[in-house]
N, C-alpha and C positions, 0 to 999 in steps of 0.2 A: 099850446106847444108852439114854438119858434119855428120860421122856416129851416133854421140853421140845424137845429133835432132833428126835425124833416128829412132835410137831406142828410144828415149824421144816419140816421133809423134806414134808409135807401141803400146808401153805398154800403154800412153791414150786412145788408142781406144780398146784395147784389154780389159782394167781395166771397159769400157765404154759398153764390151758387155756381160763380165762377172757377172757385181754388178748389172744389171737392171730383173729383175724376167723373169725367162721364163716357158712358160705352161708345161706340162709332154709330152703332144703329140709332141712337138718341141724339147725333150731332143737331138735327132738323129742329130739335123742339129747345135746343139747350142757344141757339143762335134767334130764335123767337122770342127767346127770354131775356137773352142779351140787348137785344133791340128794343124791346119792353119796359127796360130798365132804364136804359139811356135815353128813350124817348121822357119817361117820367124826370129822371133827373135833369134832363135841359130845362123841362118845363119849371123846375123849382131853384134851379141856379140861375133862373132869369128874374125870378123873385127876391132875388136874395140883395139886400141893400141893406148898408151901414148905418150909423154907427152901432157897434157889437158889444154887446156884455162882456164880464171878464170871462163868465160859464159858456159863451158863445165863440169868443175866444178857442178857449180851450178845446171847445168841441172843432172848431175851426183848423185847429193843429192836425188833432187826430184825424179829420175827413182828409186831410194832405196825407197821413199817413198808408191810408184805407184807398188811395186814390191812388201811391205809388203801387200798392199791392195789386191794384185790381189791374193796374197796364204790365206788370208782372205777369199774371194768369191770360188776361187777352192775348197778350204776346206768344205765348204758351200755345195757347189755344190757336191761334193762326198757325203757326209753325207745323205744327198737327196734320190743318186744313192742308196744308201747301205738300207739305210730306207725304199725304193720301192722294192729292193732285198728280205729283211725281210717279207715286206707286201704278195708279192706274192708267195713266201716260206711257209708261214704260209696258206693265203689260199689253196693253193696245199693241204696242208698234212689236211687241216679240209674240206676239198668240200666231200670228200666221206663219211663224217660224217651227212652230210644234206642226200643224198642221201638214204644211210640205217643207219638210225643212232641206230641199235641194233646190230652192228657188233661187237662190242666190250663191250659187257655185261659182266660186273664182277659177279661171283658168290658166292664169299667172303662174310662173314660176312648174308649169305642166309641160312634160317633154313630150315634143313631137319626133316621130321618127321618119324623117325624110328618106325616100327608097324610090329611086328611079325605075 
């Protein structure tokens, strides 16, 4: 088998564990896999040297195609990360607002009644 299958055979399964939804409680293990994956693929796109079959070629198309899809899904997936970031950032800063929520009383625009 060719390096170029190789890496064709990687980025299908990779693009395969990428695009399919995963729960928030599994982000840990699904970012382990990620990393997993890319680690292996460096390793075989350092391998990978010309000249190319025409079958290799063609497999070579389609890994570009499987490679725009997978920064499609990452991208996704970050976006995700950053949004649950946001989410728990903002609860932080209003949880102490449920708790005493007159800590922060404006007195602005409150009439005083002046009486000699």
């Amino acid at each position: 088998m060719s390096i170029v299958q190789d890496v064709f055979n990687l980025s299908r399964e990779f693009y395969e564990v990428v695009s399919k939804p995963s729960p928030k409680g599994e982000r840990d293990s699904l970012i382990l896999k990620i990393n997993e994956f890319l680690a292996k693929r460096e390793i075989l796109l350092k391998e990978m040297k010309g000249p190319y079959t025409p079958e290799e070629q063609q497999l070579g198309k389609q890994l570009i195609e499987y490679e725009q899809k997978i920064q499609t899904a990452l991208l996704s997936i970050k976006l995700e990360i950053q949004q649950d970031f946001l989410t728990a950032k903002n609860k932080k800063k209003h949880a102490p607002k449920y708790i005493n929520p007159y800590t922060d009383v404006f007195t602005e625009g409150a009439y005083y009644d002046k009486k000699n």
